[in-house]
C-alpha positions as CSV (number, residue, x, y, z in Angstrom):
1,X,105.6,90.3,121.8
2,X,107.9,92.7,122.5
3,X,107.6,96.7,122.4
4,X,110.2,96.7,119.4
5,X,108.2,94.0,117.5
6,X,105.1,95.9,117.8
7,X,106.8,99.1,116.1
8,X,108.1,97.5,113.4
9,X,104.8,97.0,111.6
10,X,103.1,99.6,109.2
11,X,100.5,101.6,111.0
12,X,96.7,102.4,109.5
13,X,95.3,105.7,110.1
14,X,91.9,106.7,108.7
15,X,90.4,109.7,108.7
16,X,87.6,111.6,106.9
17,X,89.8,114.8,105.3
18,X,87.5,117.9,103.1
19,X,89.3,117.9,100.1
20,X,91.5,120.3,99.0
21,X,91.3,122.0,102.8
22,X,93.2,119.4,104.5
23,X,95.4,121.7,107.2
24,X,98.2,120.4,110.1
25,X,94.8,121.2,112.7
26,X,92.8,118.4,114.6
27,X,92.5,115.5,113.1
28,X,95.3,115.7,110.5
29,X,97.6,116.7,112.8
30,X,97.4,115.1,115.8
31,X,96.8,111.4,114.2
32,X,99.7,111.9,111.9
33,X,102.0,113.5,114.5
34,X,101.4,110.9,117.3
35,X,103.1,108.2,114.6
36,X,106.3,111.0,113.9
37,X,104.9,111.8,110.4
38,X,105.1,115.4,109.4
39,X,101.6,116.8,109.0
40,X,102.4,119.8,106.8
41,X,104.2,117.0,104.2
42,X,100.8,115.3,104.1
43,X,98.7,118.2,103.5
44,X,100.1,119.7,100.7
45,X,100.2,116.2,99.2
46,X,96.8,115.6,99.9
47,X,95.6,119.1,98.7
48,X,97.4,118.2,95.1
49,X,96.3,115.4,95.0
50,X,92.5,116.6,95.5
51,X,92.5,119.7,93.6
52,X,90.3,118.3,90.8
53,X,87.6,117.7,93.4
54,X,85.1,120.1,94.6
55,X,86.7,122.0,98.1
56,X,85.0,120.6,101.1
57,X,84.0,117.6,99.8
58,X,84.3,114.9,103.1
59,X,87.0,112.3,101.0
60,X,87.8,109.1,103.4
61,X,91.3,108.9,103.3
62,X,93.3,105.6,104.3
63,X,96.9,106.5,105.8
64,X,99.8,103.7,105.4
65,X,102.5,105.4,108.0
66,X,106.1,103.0,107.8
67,X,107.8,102.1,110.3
68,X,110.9,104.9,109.1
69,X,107.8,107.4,109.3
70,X,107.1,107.8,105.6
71,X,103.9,107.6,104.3
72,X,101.3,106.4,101.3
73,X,97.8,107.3,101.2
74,X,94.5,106.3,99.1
75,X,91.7,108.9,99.1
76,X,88.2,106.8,98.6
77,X,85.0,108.6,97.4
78,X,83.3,110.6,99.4
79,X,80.3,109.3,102.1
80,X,77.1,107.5,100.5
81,X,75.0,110.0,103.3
82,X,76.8,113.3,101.9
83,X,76.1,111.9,98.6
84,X,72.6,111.8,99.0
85,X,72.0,114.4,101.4
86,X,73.2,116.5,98.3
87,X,71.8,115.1,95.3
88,X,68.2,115.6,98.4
89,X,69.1,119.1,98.8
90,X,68.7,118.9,102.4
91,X,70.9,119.5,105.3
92,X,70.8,116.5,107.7
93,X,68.7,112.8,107.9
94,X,65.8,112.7,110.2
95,X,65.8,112.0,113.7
96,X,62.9,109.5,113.0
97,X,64.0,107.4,110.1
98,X,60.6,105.3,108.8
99,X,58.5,107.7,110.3
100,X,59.3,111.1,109.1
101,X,60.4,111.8,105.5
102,X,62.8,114.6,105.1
103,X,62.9,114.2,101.0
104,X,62.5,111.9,98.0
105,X,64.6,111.3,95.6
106,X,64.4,109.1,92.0
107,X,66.1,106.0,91.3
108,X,68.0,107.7,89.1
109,X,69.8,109.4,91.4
110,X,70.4,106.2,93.5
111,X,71.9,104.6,90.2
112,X,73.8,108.0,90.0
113,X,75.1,107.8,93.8
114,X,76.5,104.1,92.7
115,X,77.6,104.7,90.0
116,X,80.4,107.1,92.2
117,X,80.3,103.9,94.9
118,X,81.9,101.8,92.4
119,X,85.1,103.3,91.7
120,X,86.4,102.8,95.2
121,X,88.5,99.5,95.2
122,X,86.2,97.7,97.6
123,X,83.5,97.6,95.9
124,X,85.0,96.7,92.4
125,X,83.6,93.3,92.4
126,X,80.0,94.4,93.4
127,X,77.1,94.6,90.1
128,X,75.8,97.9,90.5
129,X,72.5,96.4,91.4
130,X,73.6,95.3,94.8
131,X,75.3,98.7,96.1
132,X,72.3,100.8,94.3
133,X,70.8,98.3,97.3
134,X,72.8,99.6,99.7
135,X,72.3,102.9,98.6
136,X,68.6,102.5,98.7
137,X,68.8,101.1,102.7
138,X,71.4,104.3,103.4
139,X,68.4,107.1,101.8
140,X,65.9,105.4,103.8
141,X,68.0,105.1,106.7
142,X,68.4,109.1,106.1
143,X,64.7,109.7,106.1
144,X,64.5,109.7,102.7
145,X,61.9,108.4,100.5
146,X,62.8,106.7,97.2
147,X,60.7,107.2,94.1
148,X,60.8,105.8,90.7
């Protein structure tokens, strides 16, 4: 395949942005700016387009960048372990998952925490019952114990 054939296709960038911070700085910058995309035009996209969330919220953000160097984005929901490191009040997993128990938290808050899982689009098709499963094997991977 040829170099020319290679450019001509739509590039995917991800990358974990806080919301409502999101600044032309490392990673926005350089990941956008290696494709030719103007960082600054993304930010202040991104920032109004995440003002409704809480700042500094980690939001997983999927970057389309065309091969004329425009760009489309889709912000996800933020990361099942910040979810639950949150609703645990603590401030990172253990270092000994299934050994040591950094918190507990209810099955309500699992059903909670799933209940934000579902809206992304990749999960749509998922019964809540399955990704509160997931959830469930993320706390415990976190040291967390789940109680009913």
């Amino acid at each position: 395949m040829s170099k020319l054939a290679l450019k001509a296709k739509d590039q995917l960038v991800r990358i974990l942005v806080p919301a409502g911070k999101a600044a032309p700085t490392p990673p926005v910058g350089p990941a956008l700016g290696a494709r030719g995309v103007k960082s600054m035009d993304f930010c202040k996209e991104f920032n109004a387009r995440t003002a409704h969330i809480e700042p500094g919220v980690p939001t997983p953000t999927l970057i389309t960048v065309e091969p004329d160097r425009t760009f489309s984005f889709i912000t996800k929901t933020p990361p099942t372990t910040y979810l639950l490191k949150k609703t645990a009040g603590i401030e990172k997993g253990s270092g000994r998952p299934g050994h040591e128990v950094t918190g507990t938290i209810s099955l309500k808050h699992v059903y909670e925490v799933a209940k934000i899982k579902a809206k992304d689009a990749h999960l749509k098709h998922l019964k809540l019952e399955s990704i509160a499963s997931t959830v469930i094997g993320t706390a415990r991977s976190l040291g967390l114990q789940v109680v009913p």
